[in-house]
C-alpha positions in Angstrom: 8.8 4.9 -2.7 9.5 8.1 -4.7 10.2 6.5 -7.4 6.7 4.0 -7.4 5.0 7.3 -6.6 6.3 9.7 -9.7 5.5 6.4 -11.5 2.2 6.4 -10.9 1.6 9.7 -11.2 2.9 9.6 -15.0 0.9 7.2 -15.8 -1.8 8.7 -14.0 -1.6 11.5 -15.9 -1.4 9.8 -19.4 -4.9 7.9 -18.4 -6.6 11.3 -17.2 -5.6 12.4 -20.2 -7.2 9.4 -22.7 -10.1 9.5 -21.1 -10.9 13.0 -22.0 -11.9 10.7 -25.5 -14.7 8.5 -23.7 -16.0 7.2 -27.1 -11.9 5.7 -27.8 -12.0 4.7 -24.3 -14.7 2.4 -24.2 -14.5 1.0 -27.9 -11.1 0.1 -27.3 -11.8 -1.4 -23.8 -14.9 -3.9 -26.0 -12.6 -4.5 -28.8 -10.4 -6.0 -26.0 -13.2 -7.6 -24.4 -14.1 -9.1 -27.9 -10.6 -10.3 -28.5 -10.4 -12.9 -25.5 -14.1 -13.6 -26.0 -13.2 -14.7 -29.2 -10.1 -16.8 -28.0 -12.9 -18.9 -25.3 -15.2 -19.6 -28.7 -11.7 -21.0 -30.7 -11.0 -23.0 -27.4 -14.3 -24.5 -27.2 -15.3 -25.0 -31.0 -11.6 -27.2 -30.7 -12.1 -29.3 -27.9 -15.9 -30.0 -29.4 -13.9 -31.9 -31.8 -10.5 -32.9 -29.4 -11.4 -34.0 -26.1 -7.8 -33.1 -24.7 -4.8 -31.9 -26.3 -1.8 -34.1 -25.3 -3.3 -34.5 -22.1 -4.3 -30.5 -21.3 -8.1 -30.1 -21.2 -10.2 -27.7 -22.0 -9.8 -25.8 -18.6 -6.2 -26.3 -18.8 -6.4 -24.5 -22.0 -8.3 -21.6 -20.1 -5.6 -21.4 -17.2 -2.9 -20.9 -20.2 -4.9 -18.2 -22.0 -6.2 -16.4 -18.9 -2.3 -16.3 -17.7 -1.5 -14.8 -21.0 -4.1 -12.3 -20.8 -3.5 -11.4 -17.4 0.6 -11.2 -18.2 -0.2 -9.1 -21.2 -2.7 -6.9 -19.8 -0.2 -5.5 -17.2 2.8 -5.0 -19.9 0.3 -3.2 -21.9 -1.6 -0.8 -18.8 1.3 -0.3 -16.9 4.3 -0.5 -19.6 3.2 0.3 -22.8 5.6 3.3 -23.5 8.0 0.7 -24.0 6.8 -0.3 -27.6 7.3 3.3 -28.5 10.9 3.3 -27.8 12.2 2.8 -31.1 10.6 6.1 -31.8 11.7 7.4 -29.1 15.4 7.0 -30.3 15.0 8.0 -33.4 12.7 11.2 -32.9 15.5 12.1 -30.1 12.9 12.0 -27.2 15.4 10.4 -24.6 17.0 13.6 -24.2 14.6 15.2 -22.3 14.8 12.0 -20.1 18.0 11.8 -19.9 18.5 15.3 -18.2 15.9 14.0 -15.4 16.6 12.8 -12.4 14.2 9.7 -12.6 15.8 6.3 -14.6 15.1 6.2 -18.2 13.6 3.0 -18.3 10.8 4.0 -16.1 10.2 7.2 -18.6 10.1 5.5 -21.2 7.5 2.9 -20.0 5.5 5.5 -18.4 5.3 7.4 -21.6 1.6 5.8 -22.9 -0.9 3.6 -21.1 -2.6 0.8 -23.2 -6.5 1.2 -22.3 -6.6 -1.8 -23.8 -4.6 -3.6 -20.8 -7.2 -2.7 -18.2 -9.7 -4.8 -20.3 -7.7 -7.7 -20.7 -6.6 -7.8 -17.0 -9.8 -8.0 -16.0 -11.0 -11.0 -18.9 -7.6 -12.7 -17.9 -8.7 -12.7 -14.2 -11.8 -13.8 -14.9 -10.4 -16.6 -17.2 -8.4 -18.0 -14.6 -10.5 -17.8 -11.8 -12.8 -19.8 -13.6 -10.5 -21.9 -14.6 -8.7 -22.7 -11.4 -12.2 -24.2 -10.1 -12.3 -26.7 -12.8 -8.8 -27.5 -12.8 -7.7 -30.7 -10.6 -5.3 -28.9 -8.9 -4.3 -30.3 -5.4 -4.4 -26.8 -3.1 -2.4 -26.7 0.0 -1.0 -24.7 2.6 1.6 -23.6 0.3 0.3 -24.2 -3.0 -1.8 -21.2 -2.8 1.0 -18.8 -2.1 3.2 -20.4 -4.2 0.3 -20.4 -7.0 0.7 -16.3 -6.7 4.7 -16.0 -6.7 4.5 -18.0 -10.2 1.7 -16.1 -11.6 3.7 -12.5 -10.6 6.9 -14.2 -12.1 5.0 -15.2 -15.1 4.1 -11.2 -15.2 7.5 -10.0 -14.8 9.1 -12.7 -17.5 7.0 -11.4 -19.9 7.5 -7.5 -18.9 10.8 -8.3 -19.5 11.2 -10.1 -22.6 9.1 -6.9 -24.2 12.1 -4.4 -22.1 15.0 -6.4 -23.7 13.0 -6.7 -27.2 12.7 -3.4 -27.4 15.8 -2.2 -26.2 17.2 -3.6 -29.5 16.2 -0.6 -31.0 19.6 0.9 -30.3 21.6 -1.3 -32.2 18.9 -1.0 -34.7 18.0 1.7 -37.1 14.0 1.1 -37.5 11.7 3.4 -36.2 9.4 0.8 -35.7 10.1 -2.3 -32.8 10.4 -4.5 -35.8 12.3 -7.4 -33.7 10.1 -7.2 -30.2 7.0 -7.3 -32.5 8.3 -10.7 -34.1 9.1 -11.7 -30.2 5.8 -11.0 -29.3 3.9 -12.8 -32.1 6.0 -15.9 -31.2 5.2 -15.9 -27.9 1.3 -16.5 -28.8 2.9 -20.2 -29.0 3.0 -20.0 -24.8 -1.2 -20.5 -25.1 -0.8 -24.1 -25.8 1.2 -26.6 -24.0 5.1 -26.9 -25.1 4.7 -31.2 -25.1 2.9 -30.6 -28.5 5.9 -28.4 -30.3 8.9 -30.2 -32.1 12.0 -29.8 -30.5 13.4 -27.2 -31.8 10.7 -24.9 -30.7 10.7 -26.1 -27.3 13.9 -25.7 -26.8 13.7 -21.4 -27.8 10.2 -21.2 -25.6 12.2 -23.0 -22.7 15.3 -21.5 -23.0 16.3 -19.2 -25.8 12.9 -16.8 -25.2 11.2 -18.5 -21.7 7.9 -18.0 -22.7 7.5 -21.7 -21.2 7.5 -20.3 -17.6 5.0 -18.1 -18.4 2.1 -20.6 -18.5 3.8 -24.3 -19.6 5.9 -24.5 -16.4 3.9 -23.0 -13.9 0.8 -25.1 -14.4 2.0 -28.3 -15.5 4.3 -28.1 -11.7 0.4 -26.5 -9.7 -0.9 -30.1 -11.7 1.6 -32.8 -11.3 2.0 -33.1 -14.8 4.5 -33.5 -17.3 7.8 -35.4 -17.9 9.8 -33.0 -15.4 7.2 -31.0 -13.2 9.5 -29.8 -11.0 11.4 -27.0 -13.2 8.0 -25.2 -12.9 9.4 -24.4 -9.3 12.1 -22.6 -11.4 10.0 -19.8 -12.6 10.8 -17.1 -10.0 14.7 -17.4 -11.0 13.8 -17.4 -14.5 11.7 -14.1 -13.9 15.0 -12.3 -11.8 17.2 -13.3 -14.2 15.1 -12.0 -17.5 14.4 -9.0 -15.4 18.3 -8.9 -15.1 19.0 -9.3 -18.4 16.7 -6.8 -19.8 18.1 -4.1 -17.6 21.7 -4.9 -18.7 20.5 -4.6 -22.5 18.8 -1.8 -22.1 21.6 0.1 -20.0 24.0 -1.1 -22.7 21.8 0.3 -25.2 21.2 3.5 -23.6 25.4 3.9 -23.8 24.9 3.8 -27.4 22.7 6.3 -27.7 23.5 9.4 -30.0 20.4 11.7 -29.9 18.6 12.1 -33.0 21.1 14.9 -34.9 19.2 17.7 -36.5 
């Protein structure tokens, strides 16, 4: 609990401190608002044309990108020190939190909140609750729970993938997150359904970098669909052991560490 609660004050104070600049605030929060508003026009100017692709409708579609959204929005509002740890390392910053007693992972993520986030959590909750009424999903008694355990997985998979991205910065000599920027474009592929990739990327969005149980996963198991639906049921492991693997890397990582010299 003190650990949530110093948490939330950091970042408190990094918000109360961005919107002293109301004019950033609020063009960054429409230039995110514009963003997925231009994502909804590309998704129906396509299906105008393809009434489904590979089987995924339109609303399907909407589900995927609203997931995305949603799972991106956090990363960004609650974890977006993360992308500046490269700097971080190299600038020599992690000494100051290495000398506090509060884990370094939590500093470093608590060190910048993405305005931008806020926006996009809201747009991606919108997305999929407007989606979900569309979709021919068959709700149950434990559908509905289950529904939310895969969407908060999806959350943490990607939270984590951006921590273990990231945390290649220490083996690396870039200043910039040159590797967890890749990562991150790549997983733009999760917004359409995995059946319509070759092999070969299916294979690294299902295993290699799980983007897959993100959105694939997840919603082709809540529809029925797909060759296997049943690994969607998966995605809650998948989540603990991403989460697992980016604490290992990044503790592994922080043993490297040098500080920056003078």
């Amino acid at each position: 609990m003190r650990t949530t609660r110093l948490y939330v004050r950091l970042l408190g104070a990094h918000l109360r401190a961005l919107l002293e600049h109301e004019a950033d605030f609020w063009i960054m929060a429409v230039a995110t608002v514009l963003t997925q508003v231009v994502n909804i026009v590309f998704l129906t100017a396509l299906f105008a044309k393809v009434p489904a692709l590979n089987g995924w409708t339109f609303w399907d579609m909407m589900l995927m990108f609203g997931v995305v959204a949603l799972a991106e929005g956090v990363g960004s509002f609650f974890f977006e020190g993360m992308w500046r740890l490269a700097e971080q390392i190299n600038m020599g910053e992690l000494d100051y939190f290495l000398v506090r007693p509060y884990p370094v992972a939590l500093q470093s993520s608590s060190a910048q909140v993405g305005i931008n986030g806020l926006s996009n959590m809201v747009v991606g909750g919108i997305m999929i609750g407007t989606a979900v009424a569309h979709v021919d999903i068959p709700w149950s008694a434990w559908t509905v729970p289950l529904a939310v355990v895969m969407l908060l997985s999806a959350v943490v998979i990607k939270v984590s993938i951006n921590l273990a991205t990231n945390a290649a910065s220490f083996w690396l000599s870039s200043p910039t997150p040159l590797l967890a920027l890749s990562v991150h474009q790549i997983g733009d592929l999760a917004r359409f359904p995995l059946s319509i990739y070759p092999f070969v990327i299916k294979a690294a969005l299902g295993v290699l970098v799980p983007f897959a149980f993100v959105t694939f996963f997840p919603i082709a198991f809540l529809r029925g669909t797909g060759a296997v639906p049943w690994i969607g049921l998966l995605t809650p492991l998948v989540a603990a052991y991403c989460a697992a693997a980016a604490t290992v890397i990044f503790k592994r990582g922080l043993l490297r560490y040098e500080s920056a010299g003078n």
